[in-house]
C-alpha positions as CSV (number, residue, x, y, z in Angstrom):
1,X,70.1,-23.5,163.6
2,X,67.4,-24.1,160.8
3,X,64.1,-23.5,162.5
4,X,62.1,-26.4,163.6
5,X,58.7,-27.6,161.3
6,X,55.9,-27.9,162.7
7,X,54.2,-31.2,163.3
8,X,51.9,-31.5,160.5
9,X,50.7,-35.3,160.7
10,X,47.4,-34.6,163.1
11,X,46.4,-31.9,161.0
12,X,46.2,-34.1,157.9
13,X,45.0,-36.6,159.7
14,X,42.1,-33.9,160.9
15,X,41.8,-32.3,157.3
16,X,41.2,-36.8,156.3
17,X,38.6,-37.2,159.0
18,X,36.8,-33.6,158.0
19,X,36.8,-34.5,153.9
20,X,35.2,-38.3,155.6
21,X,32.6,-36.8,157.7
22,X,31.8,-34.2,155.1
23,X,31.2,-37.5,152.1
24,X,29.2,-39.2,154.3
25,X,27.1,-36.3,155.5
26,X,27.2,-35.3,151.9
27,X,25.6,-39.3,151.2
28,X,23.5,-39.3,154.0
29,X,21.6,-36.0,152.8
30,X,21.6,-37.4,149.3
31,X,19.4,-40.8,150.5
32,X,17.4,-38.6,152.6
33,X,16.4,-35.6,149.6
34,X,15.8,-39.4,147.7
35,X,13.4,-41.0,149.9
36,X,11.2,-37.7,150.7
37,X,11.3,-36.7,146.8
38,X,10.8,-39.9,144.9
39,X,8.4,-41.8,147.2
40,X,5.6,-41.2,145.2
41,X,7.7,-42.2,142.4
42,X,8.8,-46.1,143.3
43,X,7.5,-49.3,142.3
44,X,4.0,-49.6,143.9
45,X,1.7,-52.5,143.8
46,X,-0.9,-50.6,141.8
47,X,2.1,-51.2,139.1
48,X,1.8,-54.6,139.1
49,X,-0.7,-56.5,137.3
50,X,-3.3,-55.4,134.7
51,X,-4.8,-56.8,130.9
52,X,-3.1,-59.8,129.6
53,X,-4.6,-62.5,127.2
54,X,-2.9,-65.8,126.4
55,X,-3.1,-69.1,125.3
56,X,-4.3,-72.1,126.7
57,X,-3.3,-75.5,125.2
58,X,-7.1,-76.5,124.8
59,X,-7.4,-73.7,122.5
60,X,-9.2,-71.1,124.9
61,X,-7.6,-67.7,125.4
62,X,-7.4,-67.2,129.1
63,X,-7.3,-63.0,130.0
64,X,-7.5,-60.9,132.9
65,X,-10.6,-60.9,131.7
66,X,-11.8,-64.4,132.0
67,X,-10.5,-64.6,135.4
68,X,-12.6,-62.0,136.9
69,X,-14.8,-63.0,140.0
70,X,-11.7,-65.3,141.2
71,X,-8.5,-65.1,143.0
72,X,-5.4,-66.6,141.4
73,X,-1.6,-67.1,141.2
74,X,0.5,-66.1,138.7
75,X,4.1,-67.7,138.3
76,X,6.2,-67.1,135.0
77,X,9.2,-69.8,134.0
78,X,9.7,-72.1,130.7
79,X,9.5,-75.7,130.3
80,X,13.4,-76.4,129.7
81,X,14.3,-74.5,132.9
82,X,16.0,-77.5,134.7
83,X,15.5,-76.9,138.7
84,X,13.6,-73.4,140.0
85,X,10.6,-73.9,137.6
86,X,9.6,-77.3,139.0
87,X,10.5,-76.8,142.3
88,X,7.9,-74.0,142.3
89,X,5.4,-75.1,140.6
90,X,5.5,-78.5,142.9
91,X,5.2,-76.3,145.8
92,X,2.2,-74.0,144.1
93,X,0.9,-77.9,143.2
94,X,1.3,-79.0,147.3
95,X,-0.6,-75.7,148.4
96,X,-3.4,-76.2,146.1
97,X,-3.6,-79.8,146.9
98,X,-4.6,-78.9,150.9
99,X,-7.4,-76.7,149.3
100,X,-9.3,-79.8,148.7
101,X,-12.5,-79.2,146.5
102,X,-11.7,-75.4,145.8
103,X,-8.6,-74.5,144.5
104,X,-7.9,-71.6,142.9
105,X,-6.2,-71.2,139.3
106,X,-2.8,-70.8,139.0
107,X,-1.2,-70.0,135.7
108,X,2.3,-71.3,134.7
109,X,2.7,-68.5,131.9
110,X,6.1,-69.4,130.0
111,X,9.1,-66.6,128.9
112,X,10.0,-68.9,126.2
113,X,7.3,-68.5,123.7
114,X,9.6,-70.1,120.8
115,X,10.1,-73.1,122.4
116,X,6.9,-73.5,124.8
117,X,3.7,-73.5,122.8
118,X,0.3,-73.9,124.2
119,X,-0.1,-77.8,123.8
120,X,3.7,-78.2,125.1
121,X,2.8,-75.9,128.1
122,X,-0.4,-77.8,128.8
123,X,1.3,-81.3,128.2
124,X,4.1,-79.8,131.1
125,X,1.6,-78.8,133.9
126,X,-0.1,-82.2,133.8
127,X,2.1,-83.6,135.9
128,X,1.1,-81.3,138.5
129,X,-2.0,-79.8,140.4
130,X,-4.9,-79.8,137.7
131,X,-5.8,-76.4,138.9
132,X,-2.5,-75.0,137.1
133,X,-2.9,-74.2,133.6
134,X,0.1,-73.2,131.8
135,X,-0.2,-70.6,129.0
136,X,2.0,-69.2,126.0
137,X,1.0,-67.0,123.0
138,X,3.1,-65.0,120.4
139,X,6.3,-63.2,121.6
140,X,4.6,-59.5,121.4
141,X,1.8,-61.4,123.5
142,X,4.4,-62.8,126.1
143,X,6.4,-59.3,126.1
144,X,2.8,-57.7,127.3
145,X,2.2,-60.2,129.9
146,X,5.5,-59.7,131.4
147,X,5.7,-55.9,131.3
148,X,2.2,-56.3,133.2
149,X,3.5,-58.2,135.7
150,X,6.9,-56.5,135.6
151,X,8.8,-59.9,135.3
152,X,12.8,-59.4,133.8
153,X,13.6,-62.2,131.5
154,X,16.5,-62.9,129.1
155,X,17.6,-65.4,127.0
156,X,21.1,-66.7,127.3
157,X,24.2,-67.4,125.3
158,X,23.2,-69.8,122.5
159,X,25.1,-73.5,123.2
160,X,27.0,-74.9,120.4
161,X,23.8,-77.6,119.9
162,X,21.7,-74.8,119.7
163,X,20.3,-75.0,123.2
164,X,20.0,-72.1,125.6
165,X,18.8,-71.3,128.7
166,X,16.4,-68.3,130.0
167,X,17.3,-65.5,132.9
168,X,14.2,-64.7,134.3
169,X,12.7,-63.1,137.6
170,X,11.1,-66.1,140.2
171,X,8.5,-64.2,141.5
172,X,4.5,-66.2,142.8
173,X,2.1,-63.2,142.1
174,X,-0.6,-63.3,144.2
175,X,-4.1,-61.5,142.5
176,X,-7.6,-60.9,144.1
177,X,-10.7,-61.2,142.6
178,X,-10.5,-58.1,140.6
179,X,-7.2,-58.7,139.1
180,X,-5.9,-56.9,141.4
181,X,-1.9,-57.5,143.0
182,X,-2.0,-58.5,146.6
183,X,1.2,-59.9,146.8
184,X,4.5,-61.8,146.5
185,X,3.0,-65.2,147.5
186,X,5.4,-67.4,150.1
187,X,5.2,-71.3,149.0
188,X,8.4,-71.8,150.8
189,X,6.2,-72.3,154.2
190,X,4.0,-75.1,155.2
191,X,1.8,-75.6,152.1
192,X,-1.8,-76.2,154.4
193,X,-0.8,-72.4,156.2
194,X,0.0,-71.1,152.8
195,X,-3.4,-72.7,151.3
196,X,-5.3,-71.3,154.9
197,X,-3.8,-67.9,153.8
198,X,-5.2,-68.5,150.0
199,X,-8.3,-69.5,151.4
200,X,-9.0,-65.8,152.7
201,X,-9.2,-64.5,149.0
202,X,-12.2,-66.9,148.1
């Protein structure tokens, strides 16, 4: 009589749930070494923000510089972009319009420097809050601005009429008085808490 064989299905079902445990101990461990390594390392907010000089469409260059002394917003889009560009600078425009007599800059500062130049920049903010001034320059000028301000942009496939849309990061930067980042601004909320909340920074 041949001898019988051993049941091996719980022992491969053990030796499965021993190479599991030992992948996700082996994950956890890597996340943790991660964390306590390259803290020091990640994006901070020190990282964002810095020199920048650009164009205005009455001519005047508008820098970190010049802005010195005040808070202000920063908010980076193009004047072709068909939805998220004017829904937020409608919402910066509502927020500014609770501030009454002091409202503080807010500059629409395009990622389509071919297209958008300073006049057509200024000519597109006019139909919102005055306090917004939108600002372009040469393409080595724009690249600065958004390394500065760490913003991803990318042009898109060219359309068969030569159009073409921009990729770009939708971000409301939020700077003190010294340039300085302070924050992802939210203009998704009520716009007279949000301008209460900008009012702090005066």
């Amino acid at each position: 009589m041949p001898a019988v064989q051993p049941n091996s299905a719980p022992r491969s079902q053990a030796f499965a749930l021993r190479v599991i445990a030992t992948l996700v101990a082996v994950v956890v461990l890597g996340v943790v070494a991660f964390m306590l390594t390259s803290g020091p390392e990640r994006p901070r907010a020190a990282l964002i923000g810095g020199a920048f000089s650009l164009q205005a469409g009455d001519g005047k260059t508008v820098s970190d510089q010049t802005l010195r002394g005040r808070p202000f917003l920063v908010y980076f889009g193009y004047t072709h972009c068909p939805d998220v560009c004017p829904t937020e600078l409608a919402r910066i425009s509502d927020v500014l319009n609770q501030m009454s007599d002091k409202p503080i800059p807010a500059l629409f500062i395009t990622v389509d420097p071919e297209r958008d130049t300073p006049k057509i920049m200024q000519d597109y903010v006019s139909s919102f809050n005055p306090a917004i001034i939108g600002l372009s320059g040469s393409r080595q000028a724009i690249d600065a601005a958004e390394k500065t301000f760490r913003v991803f942009a990318r042009r898109g496939p060219l359309q068969a009429d030569g159009d073409y849309s921009m990729d770009h990061s939708s971000i409301v930067y939020l700077m003190d008085k010294n340039g300085a980042f302070v924050e992802a601004f939210n203009v998704e909320r009520a716009p007279k808490d949000a301008a209460k909340d900008l009012e702090r920074f005066l």
